[in-house]
Every structure is written in C-alpha cells, then in structure tokens.
Backbone and ligand atoms as CSV (ligand in chain L), in Angstrom:
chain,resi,resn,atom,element,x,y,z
A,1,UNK,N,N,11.184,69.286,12.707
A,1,UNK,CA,C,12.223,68.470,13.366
A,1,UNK,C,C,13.264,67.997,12.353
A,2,UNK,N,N,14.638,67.981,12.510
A,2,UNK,CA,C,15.588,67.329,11.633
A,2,UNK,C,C,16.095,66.051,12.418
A,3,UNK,N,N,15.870,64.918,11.630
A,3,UNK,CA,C,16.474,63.608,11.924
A,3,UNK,C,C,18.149,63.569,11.812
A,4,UNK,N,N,18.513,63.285,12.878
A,4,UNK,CA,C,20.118,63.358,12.949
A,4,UNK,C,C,20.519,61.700,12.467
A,5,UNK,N,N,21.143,61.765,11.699
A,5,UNK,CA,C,21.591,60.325,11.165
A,5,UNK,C,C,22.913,59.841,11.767
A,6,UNK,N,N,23.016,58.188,11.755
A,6,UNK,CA,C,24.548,57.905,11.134
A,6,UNK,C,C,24.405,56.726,10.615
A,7,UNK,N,N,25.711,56.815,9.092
A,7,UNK,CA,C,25.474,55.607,8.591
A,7,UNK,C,C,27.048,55.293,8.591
A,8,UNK,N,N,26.945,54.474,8.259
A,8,UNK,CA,C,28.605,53.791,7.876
A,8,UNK,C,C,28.791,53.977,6.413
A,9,UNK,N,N,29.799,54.726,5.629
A,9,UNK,CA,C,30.029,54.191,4.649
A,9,UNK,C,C,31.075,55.395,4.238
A,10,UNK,N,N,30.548,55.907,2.420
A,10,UNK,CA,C,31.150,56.721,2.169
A,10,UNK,C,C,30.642,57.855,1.738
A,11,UNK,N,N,31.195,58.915,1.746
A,11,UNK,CA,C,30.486,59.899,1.843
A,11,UNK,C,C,30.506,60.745,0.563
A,12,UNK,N,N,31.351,59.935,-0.345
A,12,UNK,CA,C,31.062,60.321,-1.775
A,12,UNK,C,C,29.703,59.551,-2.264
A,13,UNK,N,N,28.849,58.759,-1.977
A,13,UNK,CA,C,28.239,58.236,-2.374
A,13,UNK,C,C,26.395,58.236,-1.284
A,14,UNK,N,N,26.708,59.850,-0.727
A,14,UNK,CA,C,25.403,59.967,-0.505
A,14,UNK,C,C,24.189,60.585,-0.702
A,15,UNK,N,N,23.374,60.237,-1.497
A,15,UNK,CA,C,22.385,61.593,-2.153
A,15,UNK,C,C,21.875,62.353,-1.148
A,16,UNK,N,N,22.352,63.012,-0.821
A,16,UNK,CA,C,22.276,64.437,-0.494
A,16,UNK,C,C,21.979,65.684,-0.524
A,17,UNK,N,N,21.754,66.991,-0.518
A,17,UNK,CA,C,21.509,68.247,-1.106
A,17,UNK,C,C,23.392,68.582,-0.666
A,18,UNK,N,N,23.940,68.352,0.344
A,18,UNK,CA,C,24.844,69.137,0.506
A,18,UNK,C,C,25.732,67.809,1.233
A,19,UNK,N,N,27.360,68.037,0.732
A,19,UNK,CA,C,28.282,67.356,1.454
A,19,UNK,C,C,29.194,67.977,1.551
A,20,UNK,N,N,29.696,68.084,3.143
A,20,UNK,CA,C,30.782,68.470,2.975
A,20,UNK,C,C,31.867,67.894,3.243
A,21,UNK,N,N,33.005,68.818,2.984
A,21,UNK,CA,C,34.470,67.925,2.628
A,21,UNK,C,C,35.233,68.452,4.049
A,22,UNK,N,N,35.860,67.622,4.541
A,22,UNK,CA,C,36.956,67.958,5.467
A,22,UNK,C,C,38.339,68.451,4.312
A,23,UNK,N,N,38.328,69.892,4.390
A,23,UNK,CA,C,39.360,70.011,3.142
A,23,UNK,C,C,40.299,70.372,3.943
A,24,UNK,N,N,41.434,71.329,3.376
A,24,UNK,CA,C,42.683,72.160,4.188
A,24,UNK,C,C,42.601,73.479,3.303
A,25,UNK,N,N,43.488,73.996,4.004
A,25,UNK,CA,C,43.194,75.560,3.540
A,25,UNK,C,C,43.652,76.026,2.266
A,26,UNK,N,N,43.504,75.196,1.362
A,26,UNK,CA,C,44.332,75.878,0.199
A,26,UNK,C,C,43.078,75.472,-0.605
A,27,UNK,N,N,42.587,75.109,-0.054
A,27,UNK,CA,C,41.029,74.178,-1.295
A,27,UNK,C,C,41.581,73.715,-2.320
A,28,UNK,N,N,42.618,73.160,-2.263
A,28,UNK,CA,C,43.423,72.688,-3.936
A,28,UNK,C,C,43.285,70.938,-3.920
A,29,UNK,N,N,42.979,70.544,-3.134
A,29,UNK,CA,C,42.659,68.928,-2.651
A,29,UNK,C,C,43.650,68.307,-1.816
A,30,UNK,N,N,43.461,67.655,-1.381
A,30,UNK,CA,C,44.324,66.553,-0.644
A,30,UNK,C,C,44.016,65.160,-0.124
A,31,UNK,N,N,44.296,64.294,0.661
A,31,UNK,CA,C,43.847,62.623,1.399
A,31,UNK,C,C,42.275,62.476,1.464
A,32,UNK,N,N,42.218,61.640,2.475
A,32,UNK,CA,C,41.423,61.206,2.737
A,32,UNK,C,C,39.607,61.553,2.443
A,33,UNK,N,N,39.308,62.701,2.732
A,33,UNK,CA,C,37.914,62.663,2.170
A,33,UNK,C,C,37.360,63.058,1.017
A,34,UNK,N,N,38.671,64.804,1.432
A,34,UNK,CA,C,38.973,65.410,0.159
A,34,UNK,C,C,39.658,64.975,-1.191
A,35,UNK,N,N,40.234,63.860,-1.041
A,35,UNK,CA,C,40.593,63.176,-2.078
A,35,UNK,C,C,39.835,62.604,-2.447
A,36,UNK,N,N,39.058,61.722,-1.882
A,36,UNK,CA,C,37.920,60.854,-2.211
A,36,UNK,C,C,37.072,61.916,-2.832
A,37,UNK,N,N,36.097,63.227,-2.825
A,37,UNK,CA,C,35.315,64.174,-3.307
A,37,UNK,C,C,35.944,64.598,-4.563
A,38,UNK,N,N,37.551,65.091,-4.455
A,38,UNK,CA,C,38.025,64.958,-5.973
A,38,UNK,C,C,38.143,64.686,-6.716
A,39,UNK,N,N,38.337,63.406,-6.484
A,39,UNK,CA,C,38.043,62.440,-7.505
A,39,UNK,C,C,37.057,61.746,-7.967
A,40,UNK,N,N,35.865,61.566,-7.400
A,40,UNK,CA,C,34.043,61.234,-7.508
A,40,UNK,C,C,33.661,62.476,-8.075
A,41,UNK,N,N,34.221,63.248,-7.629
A,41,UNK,CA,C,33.286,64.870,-8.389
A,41,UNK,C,C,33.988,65.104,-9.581
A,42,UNK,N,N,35.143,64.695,-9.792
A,42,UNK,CA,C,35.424,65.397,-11.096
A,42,UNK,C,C,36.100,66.557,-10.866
A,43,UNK,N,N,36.311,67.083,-12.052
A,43,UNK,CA,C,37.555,68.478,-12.242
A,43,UNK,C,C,36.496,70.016,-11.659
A,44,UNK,N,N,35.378,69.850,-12.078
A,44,UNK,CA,C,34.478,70.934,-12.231
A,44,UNK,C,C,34.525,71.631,-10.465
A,45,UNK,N,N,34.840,70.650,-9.397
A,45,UNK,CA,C,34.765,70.893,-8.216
A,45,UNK,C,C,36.061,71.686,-8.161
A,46,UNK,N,N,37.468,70.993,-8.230
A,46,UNK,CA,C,38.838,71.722,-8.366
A,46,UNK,C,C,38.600,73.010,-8.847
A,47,UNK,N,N,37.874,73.289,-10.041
A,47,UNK,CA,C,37.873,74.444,-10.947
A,47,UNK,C,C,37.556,75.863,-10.130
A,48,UNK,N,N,35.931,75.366,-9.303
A,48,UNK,CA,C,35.549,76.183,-8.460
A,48,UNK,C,C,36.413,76.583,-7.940
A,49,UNK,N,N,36.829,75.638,-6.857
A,49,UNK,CA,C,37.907,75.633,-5.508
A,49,UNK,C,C,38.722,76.978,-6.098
A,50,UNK,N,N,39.587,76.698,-7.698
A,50,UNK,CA,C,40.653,77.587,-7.995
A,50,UNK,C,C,40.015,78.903,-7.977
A,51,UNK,N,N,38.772,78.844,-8.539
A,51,UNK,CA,C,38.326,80.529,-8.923
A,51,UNK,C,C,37.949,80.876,-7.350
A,52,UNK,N,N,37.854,80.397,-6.680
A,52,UNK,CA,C,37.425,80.898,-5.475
A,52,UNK,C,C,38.761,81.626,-4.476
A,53,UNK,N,N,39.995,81.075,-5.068
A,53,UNK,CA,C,41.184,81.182,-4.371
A,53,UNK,C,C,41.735,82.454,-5.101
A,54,UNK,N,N,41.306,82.533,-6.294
A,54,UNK,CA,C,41.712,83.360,-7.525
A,54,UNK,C,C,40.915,84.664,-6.856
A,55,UNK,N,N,40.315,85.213,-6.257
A,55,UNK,CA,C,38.955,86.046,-5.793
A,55,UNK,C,C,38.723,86.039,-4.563
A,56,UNK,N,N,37.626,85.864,-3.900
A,56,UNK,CA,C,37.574,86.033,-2.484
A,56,UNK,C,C,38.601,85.468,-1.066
A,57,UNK,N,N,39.084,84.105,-1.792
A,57,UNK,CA,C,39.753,83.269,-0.687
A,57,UNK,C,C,41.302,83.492,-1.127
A,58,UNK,N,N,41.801,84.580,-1.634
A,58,UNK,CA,C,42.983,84.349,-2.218
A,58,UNK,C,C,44.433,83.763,-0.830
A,59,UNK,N,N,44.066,83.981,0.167
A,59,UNK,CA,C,44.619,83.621,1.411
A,59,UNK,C,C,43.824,82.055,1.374
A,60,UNK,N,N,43.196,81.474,1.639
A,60,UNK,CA,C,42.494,80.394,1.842
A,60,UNK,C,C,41.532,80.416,2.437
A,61,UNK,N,N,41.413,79.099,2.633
A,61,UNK,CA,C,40.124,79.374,3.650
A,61,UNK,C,C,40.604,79.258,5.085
A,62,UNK,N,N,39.858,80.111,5.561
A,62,UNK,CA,C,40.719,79.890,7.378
A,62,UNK,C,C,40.094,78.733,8.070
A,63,UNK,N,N,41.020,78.213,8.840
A,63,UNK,CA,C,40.356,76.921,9.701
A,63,UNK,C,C,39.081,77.635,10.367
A,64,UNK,N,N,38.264,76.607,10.900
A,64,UNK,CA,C,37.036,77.135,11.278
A,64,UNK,C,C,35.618,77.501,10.219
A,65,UNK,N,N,36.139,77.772,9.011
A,65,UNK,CA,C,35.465,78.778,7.876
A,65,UNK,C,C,34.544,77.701,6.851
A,66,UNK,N,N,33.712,78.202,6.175
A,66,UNK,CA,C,33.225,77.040,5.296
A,66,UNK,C,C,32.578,77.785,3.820
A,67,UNK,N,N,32.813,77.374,2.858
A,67,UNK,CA,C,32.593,77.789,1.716
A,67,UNK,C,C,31.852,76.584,0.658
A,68,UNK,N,N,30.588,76.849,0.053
A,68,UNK,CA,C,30.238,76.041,-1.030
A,68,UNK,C,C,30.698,76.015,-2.729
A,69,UNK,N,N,31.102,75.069,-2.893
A,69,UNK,CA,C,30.553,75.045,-4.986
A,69,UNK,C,C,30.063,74.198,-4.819
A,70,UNK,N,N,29.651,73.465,-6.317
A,70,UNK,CA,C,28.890,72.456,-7.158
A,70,UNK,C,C,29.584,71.192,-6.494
A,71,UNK,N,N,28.741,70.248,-6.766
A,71,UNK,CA,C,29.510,68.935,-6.708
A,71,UNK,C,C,29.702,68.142,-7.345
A,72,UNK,N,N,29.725,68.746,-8.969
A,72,UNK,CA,C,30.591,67.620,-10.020
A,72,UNK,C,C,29.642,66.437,-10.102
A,73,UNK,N,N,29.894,65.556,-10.413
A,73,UNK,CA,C,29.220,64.134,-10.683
A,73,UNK,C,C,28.846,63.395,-9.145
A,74,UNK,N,N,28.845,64.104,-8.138
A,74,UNK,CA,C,28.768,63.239,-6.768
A,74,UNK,C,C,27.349,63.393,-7.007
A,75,UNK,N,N,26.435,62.555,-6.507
A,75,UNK,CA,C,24.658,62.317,-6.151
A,75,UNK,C,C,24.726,63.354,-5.074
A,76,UNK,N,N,25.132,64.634,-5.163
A,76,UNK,CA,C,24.890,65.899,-4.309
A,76,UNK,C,C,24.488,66.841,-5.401
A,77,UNK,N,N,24.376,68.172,-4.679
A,77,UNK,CA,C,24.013,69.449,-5.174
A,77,UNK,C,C,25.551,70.297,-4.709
A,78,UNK,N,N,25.693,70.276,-3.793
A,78,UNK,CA,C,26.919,70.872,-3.381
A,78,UNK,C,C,27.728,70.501,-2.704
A,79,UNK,N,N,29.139,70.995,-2.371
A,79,UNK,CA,C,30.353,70.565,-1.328
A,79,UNK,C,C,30.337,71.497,-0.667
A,80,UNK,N,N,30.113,71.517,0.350
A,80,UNK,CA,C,31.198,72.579,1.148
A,80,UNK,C,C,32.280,72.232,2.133
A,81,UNK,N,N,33.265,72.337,1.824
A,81,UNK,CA,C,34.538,72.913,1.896
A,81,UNK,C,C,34.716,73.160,3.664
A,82,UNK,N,N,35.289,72.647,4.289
A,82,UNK,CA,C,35.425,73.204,5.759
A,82,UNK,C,C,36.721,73.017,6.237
A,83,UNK,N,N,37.624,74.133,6.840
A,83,UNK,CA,C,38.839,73.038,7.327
A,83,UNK,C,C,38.902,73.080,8.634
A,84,UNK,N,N,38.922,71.799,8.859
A,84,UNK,CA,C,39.245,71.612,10.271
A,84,UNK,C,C,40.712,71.871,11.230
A,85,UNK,N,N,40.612,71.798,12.364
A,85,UNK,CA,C,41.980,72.379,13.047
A,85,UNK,C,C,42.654,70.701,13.258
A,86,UNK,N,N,43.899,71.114,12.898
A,86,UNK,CA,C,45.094,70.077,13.669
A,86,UNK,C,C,44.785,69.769,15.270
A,87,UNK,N,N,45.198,68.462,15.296
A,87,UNK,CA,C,44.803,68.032,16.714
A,87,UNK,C,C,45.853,68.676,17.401
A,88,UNK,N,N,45.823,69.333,18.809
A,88,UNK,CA,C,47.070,69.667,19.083
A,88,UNK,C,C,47.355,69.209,20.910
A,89,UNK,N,N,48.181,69.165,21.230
A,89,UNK,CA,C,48.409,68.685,22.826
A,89,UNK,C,C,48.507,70.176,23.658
A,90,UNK,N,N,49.290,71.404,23.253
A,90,UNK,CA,C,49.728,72.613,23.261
A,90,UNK,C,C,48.638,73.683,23.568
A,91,UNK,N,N,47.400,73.026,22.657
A,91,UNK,CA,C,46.344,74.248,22.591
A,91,UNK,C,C,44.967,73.176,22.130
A,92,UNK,N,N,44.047,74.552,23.294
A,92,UNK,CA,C,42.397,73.587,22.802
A,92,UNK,C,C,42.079,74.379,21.739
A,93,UNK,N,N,41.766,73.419,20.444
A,93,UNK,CA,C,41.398,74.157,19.070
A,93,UNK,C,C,40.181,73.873,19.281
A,94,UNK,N,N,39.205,73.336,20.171
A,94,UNK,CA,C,37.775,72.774,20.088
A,94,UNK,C,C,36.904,73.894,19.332
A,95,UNK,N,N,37.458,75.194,19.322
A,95,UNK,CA,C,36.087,75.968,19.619
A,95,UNK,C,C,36.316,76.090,17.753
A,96,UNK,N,N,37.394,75.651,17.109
A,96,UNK,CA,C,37.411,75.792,15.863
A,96,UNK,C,C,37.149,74.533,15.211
A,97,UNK,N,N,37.200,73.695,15.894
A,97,UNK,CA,C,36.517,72.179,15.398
A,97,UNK,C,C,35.043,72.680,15.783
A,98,UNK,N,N,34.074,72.970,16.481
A,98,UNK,CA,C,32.945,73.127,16.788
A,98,UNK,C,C,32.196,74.205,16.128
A,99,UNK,N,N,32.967,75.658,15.177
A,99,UNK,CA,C,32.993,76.088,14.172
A,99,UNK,C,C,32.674,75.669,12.904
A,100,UNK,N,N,33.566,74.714,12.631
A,100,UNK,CA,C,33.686,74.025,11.673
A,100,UNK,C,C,32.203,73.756,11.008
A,101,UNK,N,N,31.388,73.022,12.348
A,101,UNK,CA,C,30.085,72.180,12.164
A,101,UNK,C,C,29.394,73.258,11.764
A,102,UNK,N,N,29.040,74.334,13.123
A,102,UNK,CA,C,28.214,75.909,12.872
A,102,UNK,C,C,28.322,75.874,11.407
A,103,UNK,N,N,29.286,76.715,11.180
A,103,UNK,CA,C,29.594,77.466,9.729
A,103,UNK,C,C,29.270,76.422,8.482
A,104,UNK,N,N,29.694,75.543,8.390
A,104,UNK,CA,C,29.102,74.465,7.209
A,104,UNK,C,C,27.450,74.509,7.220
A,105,UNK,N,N,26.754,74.793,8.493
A,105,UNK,CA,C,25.484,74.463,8.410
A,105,UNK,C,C,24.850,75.409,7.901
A,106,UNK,N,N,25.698,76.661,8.338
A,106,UNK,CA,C,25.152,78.091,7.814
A,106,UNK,C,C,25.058,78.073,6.289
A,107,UNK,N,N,26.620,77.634,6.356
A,107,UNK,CA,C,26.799,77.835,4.600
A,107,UNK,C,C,25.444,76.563,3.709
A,108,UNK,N,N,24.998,75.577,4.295
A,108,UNK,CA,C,23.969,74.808,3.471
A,108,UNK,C,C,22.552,75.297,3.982
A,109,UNK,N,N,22.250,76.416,4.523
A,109,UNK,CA,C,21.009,77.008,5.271
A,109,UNK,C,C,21.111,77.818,3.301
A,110,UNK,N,N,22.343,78.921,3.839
A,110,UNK,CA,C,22.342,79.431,2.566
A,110,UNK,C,C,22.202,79.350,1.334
A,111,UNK,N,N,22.518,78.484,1.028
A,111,UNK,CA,C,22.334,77.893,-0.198
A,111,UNK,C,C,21.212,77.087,-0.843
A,112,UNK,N,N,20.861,76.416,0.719
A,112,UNK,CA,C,18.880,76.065,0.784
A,112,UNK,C,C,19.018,74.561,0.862
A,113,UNK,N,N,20.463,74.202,1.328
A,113,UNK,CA,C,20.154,72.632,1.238
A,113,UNK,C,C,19.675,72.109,2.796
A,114,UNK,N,N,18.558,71.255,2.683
A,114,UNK,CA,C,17.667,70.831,2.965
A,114,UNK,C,C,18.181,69.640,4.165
A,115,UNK,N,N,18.831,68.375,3.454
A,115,UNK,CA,C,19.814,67.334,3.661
A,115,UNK,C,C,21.418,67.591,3.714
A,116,UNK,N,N,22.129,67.372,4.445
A,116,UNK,CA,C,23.420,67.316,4.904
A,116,UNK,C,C,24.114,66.371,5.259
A,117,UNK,N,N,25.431,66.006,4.646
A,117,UNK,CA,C,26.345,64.644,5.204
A,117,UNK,C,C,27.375,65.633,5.880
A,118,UNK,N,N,27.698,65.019,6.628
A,118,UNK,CA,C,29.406,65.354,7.438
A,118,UNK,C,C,29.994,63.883,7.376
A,119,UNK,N,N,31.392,64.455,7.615
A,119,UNK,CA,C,32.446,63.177,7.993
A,119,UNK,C,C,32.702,63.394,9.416
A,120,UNK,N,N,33.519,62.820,9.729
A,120,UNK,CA,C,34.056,63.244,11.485
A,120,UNK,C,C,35.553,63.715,10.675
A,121,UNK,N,N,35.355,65.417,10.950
A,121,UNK,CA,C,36.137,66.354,10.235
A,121,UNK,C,C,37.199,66.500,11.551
A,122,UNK,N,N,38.399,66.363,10.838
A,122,UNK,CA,C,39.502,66.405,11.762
A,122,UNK,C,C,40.087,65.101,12.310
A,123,UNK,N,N,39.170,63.700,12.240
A,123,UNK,CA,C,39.857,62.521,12.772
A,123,UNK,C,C,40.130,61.635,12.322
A,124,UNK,N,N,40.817,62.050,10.909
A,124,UNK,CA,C,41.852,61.378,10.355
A,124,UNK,C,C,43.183,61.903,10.121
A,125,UNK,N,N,43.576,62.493,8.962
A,125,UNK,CA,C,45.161,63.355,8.894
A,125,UNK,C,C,45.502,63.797,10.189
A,126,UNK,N,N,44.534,64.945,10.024
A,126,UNK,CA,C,44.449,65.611,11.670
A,126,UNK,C,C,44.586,65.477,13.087
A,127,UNK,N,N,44.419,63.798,12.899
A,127,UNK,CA,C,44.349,63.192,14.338
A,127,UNK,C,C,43.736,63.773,15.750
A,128,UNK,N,N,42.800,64.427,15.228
A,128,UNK,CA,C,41.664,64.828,16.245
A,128,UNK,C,C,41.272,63.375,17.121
A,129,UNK,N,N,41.448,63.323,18.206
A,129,UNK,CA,C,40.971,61.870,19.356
A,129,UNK,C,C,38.949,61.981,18.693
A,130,UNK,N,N,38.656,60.467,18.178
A,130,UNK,CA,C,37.537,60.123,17.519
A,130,UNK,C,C,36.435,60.617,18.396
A,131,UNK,N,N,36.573,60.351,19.557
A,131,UNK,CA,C,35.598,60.141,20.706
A,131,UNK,C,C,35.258,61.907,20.890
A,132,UNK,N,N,36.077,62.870,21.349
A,132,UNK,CA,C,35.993,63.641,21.062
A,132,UNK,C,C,35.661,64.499,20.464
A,133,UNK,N,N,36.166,64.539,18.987
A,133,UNK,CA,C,35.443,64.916,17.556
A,133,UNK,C,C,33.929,64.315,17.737
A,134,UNK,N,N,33.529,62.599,17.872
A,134,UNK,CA,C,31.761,62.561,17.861
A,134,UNK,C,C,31.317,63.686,18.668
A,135,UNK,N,N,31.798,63.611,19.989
A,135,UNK,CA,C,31.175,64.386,20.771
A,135,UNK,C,C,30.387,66.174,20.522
A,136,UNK,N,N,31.657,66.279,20.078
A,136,UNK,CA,C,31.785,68.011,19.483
A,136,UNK,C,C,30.702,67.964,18.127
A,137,UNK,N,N,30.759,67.068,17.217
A,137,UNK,CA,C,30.221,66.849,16.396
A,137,UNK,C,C,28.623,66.872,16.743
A,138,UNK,N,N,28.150,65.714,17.155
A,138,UNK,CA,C,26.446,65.755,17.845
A,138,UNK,C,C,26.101,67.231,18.461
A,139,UNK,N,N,27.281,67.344,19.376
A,139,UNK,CA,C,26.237,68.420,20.717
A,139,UNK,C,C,26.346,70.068,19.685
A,140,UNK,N,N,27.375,70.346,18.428
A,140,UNK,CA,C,27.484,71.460,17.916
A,140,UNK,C,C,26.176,71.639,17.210
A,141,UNK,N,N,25.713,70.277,16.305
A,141,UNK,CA,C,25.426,70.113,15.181
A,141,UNK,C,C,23.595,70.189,15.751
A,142,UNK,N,N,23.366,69.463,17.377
A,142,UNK,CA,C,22.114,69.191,17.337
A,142,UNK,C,C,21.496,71.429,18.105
A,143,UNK,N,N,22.136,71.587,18.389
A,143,UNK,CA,C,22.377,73.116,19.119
A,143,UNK,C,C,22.149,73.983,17.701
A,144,UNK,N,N,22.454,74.012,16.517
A,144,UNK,CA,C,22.715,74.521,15.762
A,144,UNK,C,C,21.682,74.115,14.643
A,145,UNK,N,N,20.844,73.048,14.985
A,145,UNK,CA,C,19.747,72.573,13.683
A,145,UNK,C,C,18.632,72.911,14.636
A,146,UNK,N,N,18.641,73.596,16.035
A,146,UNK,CA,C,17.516,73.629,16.985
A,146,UNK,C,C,17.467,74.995,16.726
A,147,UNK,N,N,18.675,75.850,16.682
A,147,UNK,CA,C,18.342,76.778,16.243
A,147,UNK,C,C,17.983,77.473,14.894
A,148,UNK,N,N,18.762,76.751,14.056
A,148,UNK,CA,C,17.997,77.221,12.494
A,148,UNK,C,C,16.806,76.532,11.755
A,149,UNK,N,N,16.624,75.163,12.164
A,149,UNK,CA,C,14.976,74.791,11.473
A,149,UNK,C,C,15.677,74.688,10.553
A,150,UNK,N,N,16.284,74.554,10.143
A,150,UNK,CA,C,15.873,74.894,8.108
A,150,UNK,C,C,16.260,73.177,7.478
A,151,UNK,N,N,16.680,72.848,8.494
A,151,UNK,CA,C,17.117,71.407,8.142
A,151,UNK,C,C,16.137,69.991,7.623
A,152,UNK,N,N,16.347,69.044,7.044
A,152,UNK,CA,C,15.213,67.831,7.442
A,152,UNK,C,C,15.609,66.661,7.800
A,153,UNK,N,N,17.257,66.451,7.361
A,153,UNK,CA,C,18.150,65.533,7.763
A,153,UNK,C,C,19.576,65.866,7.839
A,154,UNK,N,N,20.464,65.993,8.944
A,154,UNK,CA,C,21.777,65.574,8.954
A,154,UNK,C,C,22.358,64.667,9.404
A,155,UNK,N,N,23.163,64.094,8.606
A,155,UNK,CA,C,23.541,62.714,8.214
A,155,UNK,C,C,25.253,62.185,8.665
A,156,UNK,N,N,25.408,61.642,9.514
A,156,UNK,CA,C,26.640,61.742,10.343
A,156,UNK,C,C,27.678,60.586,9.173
A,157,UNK,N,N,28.438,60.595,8.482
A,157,UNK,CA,C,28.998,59.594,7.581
A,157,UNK,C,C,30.300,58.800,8.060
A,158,UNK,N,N,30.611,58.085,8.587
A,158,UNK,CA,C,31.862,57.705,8.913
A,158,UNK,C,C,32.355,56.247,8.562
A,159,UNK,N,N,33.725,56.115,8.447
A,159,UNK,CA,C,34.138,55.069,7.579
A,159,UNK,C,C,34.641,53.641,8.487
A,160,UNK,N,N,34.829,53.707,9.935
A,160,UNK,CA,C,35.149,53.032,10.322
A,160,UNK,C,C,34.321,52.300,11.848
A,161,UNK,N,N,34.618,51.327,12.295
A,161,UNK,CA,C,33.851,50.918,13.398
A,161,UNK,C,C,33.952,51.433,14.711
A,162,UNK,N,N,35.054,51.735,14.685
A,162,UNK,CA,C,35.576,52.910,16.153
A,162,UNK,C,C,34.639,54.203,16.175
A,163,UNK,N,N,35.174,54.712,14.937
A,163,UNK,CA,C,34.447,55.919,14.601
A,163,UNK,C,C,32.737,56.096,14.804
A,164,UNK,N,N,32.180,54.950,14.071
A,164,UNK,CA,C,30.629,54.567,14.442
A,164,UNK,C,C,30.025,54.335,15.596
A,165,UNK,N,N,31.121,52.985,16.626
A,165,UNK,CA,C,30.673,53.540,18.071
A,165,UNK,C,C,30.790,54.712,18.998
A,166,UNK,N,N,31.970,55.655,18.669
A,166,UNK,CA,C,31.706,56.925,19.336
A,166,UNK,C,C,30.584,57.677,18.874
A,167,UNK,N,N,30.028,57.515,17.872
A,167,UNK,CA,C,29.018,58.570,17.533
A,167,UNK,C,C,27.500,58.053,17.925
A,168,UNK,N,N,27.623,56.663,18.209
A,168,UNK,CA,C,26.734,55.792,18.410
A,168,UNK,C,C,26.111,56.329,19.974
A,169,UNK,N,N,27.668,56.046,20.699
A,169,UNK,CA,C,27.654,56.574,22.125
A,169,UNK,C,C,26.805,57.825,22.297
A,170,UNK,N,N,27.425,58.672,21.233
A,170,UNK,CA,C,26.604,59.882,22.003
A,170,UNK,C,C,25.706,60.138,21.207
A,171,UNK,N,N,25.218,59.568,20.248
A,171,UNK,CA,C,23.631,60.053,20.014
A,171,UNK,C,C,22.632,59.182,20.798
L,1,ADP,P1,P,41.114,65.501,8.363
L,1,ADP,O1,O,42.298,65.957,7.554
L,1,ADP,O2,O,40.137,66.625,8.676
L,1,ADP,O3,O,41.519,64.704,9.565
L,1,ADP,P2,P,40.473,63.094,6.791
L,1,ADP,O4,O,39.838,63.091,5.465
L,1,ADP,O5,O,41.901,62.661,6.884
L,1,ADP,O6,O,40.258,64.578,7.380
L,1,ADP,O7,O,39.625,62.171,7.786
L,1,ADP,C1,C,38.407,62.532,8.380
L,1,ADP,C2,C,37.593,61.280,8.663
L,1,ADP,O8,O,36.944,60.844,7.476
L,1,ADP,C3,C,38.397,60.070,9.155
L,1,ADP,O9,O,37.649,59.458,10.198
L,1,ADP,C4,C,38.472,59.169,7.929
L,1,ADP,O10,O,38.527,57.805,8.296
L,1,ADP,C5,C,37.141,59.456,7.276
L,1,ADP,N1,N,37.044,59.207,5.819
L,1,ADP,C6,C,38.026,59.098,4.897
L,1,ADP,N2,N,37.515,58.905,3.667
L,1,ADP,C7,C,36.156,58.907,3.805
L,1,ADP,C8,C,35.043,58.755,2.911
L,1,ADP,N3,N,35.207,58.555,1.586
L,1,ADP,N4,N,33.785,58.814,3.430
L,1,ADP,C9,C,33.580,59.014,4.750
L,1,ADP,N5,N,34.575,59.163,5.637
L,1,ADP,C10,C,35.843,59.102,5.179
C-alpha cells in the first residue's frame, strides 16, 4: 500500500527519495518552485538540466514529459523535472496536466525512488484553477500508485491554505 500524504510547507525541504519540480521547458530554471529547487540544490542541479538540453532534450522538455537528475544539496536523491501546461480558457490541457503526475511517477519507479513529493504543478505561474489541479492531482496520482506498487509514500506539498483545503477536499 502507498500512503498518500499532504503537508503544508516547502518542498525544498522534504526528505524524500524523489522531488519533483514544476519546471518549464527549457529546464534552465525559473519562479516559484523551480526557483526555490535552484537555489536549495545548488549549481550541480542547473549543470545536469544543461547537459541534458546539450543531448537528449536539445528541444526541451515537452509539456506533459518528465525527466530526472541529482538533487544537489536538497534532503532528496533526485528532481524530476515536469512541465506543466498553461492554464487555458480556449483548450482542455487536463490530459497534459494529468500526464504530468503519470510520467513523473514513472520517471521515480525508474530510478527506484521509493518516496515522492509533488507540488500542485501548474497552480501558480500557470494559473491552473487550485481546485481543479487537487483534483487531477489525487485521482491521477492514486490510479497510477494502484497500478505500479512500487511506491511507499507520495507526499502532496503545498504552500498555501486554499491550496491545502482543495486537496484536503478530495482526499
Ligand atoms: P507553475 O509554473 O507550474 O504554475 P509554480 O512554481 O509557479 O508552478 O507554482 C506551483 C505551486 O507551487 C503553487 O501553488 C505555488 O504556490 C507552490 N509553491 C511555490 N513555491 C513552493 C515551494 N517552495 N514549496 C511548495 N510549493 C511551492
């Protein structure tokens, strides 16, 4: 069985096997979480990011997609890297926000991590509606640890009180 968590706080600061970053597609850093991981992890994370862009990701990473390195000085083992889709009025990106979760989990199956943090990827810059994102978040994440086992905890991380009661709601 994997215990689905949520805590309040930050998500540079959770021992972990695996965290991932709500990044953007260039893996070169940016705001809010990914800034926060850049700067707690250190250069050694950037470095990856570059050789990875330098080589396989020379396009980026595509929304939806998820990729691991090291995690520098964070109380993790690894980052992975996910970018989430722009909120949009025009078009349902859900199935690439709900991606997002899949593929990160794959990518820490792979790699063998055990423990997992998420943020609520997409509902900040992005302005993904919070309530929403929890939603997509739980029902992807609990569908997806039922089917791989390999898990023992994923750990829902979020920074604010809005954010905590939507996720509250639906777990
Ligand atoms: P995106 O660009 O995918 O929207 P953001 O990093 O802007 O990603 O925001 C995603 C969510 O993470 C927001 O709810 C934001 O409040 C939250 N957040 C920002 N910094 C941290 C942090 N250090 N730990 C946990 N959550 C954070």
């Amino acid at each position: 069985m994997t215990a689905i968590t949520l805590v309040r706080g930050d998500i540079t600061e959770q021992p972990v096997d695996a965290v991932v970053n709500a990044a953007n597609s260039t893996l070169l850093g940016g705001g809010g979480v990914d800034g926060a991981i850049h700067r707690k992890g250190g250069p050694e994370i950037l470095a990856e990011c570059r050789a990875l862009r330098a080589g396989r990701l020379g396009g980026g990473l595509p929304t939806g997609s998820a990729v691991a390195t090291s995690a520098g000085r964070l109380p993790a083992r690894w980052v992975i890297h996910t970018v989430g889709p722009v909120w949009s009025t025009k078009e349902d990106r859900s199935a690439l926000l709900e991606s997002c979760y899949r593929e990160s989990l794959q990518v820490a199956r792979d790699v063998g991590a055990r423990t997992v943090a998420f943020p609520a990827i997409s509902t900040g810059v992005y302005r993904w509606p919070k309530a929403d994102g929890a939603r997509r978040a739980v029902t992807t994440v609990r569908a997806k640890v039922a089917a791989a086992g390999a898990f023992d905890e994923v750990r829902f991380v979020v920074f604010d009180q809005d954010t905590h009661d939507a996720y509250q709601a639906v777990l």
